[in-house]
C-alpha angles and dihedrals in degrees: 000000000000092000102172139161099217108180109237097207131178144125113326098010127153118233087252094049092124129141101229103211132211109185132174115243097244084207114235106244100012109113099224116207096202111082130233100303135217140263141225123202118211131216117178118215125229110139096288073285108099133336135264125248095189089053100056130044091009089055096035086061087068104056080051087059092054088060083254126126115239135183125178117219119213101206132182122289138171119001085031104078123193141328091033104077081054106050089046080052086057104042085053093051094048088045094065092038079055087047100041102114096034091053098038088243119152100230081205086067114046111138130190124198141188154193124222106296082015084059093059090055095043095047085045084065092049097047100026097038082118111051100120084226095077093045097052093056094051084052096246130150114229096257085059089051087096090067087077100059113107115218092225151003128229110192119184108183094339128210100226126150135042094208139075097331095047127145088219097202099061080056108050090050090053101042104021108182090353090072098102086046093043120028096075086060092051096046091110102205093076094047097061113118137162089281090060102114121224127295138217109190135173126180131166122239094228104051097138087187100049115026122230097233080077091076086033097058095045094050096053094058087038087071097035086061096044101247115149109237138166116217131190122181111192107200088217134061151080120246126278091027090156099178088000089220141096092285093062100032114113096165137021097263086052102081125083104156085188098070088056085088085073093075093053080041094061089042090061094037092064099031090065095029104046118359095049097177126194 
């Protein structure tokens, strides 16, 4: 395995910022007969605040199982505001289409997922991939903008608008005393277009911390953009659930073993939407 701690460093940046690989050995001299695979980018949750152990490695173990590359980015978080956390999304994704040969990655594949405040950035990158400011500060010409678009999101309890349904928190870390400037331009739902890429989004019903009218509200103008997406509402669970089983359970509400069929859901979604193997 290419297990690597790469720094993720831009404006802004704290001194931890690092995408953390785990990378398949593609073996010298052994014909494989999978192609280049693809790869999911992980970005843990935790308000824009701090960040999630039980949303990163732990979760990342579970794309490898699916014969799939992952890598979990620890991005910037309070006292770091926006656009940092984002920039340091792009430069991650750049990084494995720069590596894509080296690391036996499919650049047509490349994922990025995201919890709760995680799933705001993640879905930023997917709605936001090409504002030119994000491409002039990795140094890229307009005709490269297109290297920043991730092929897919994978949203797990997303973050996503700055309206009625806000988690408020998330908000007030990334933007501090911006907020009131700012916010309106970050709620998501309203920045979907045509060049959106597909989604795959779960949420519980019962998420007392981010509302699900957050995944609701993407997913409808999703469709009305015509943007491909897959959506699951479990009636039960509390919020930040991640595996939703005992490996992920730190107290006696976080555990919900029913979600865990999100992990074998998303499996499917990009093997028939993406892989398409012979």
């Amino acid at each position: 395995m290419i297990h690597k701690e790469i720094p993720i460093q831009v404006e802004g940046s704290q001194e931890y910022a690092r995408l953390t690989t785990y990378i398949h050995n593609n073996y010298e001299g052994i014909e494989l007969t999978m192609p280049p695979r693809p790869l999911v980018i992980l970005c843990p949750g935790g308000g824009y605040q701090h960040l999630s152990q039980r949303e990163a490695e732990i979760m990342a173990t579970q794309f490898l199982a699916m014969g799939y590359h992952a890598a979990v980015l620890w991005y910037s978080v309070h006292p770091a505001k926006y656009p940092t956390a984002l920039t340091e999304l792009a430069t991650a994704v750049l990084t494995v289409r720069q590596h894509a040969e080296e690391w036996y990655v499919n650049p047509e594949q490349i994922f990025v997922l995201g919890c709760s405040a995680g799933g705001h950035l993640a879905a930023s990158m997917g709605v936001l991939w090409n504002e030119r400011f994000l491409g002039e500060a990795l140094g890229l010409k307009e005709s490269e903008q297109r290297l920043l678009r991730p092929d897919g999101m994978i949203l797990c309890y997303p973050v996503i608008t700055s309206g009625e349904f806000a988690h408020r928190g998330s908000f007030k870390f990334l933007l501090g005393d911006k907020e009131a400037e700012l916010g309106a331009s970050l709620s998501l739902e309203d920045r979907v277009t045509d060049q959106t890429p597909p989604a795959f989004i779960w949420h519980t019903f019962e998420d007392g911390s981010v509302p699900v009218e957050n995944s609701l509200l993407l997913a409808t103008n999703l469709r009305r953009s015509g943007v491909p997406f897959e959506l699951h509402i479990y009636p039960e669970g509390c919020h930040g659930l991640a595996l939703g089983t005992r490996l992920t359970q730190v107290g006696t509400v976080d555990r919900q073993d029913e979600v865990n069929s999100w992990v074998s859901l998303v499996h499917t979604w990009i093997e028939k939407q993406f892989v398409k193997l012979d």
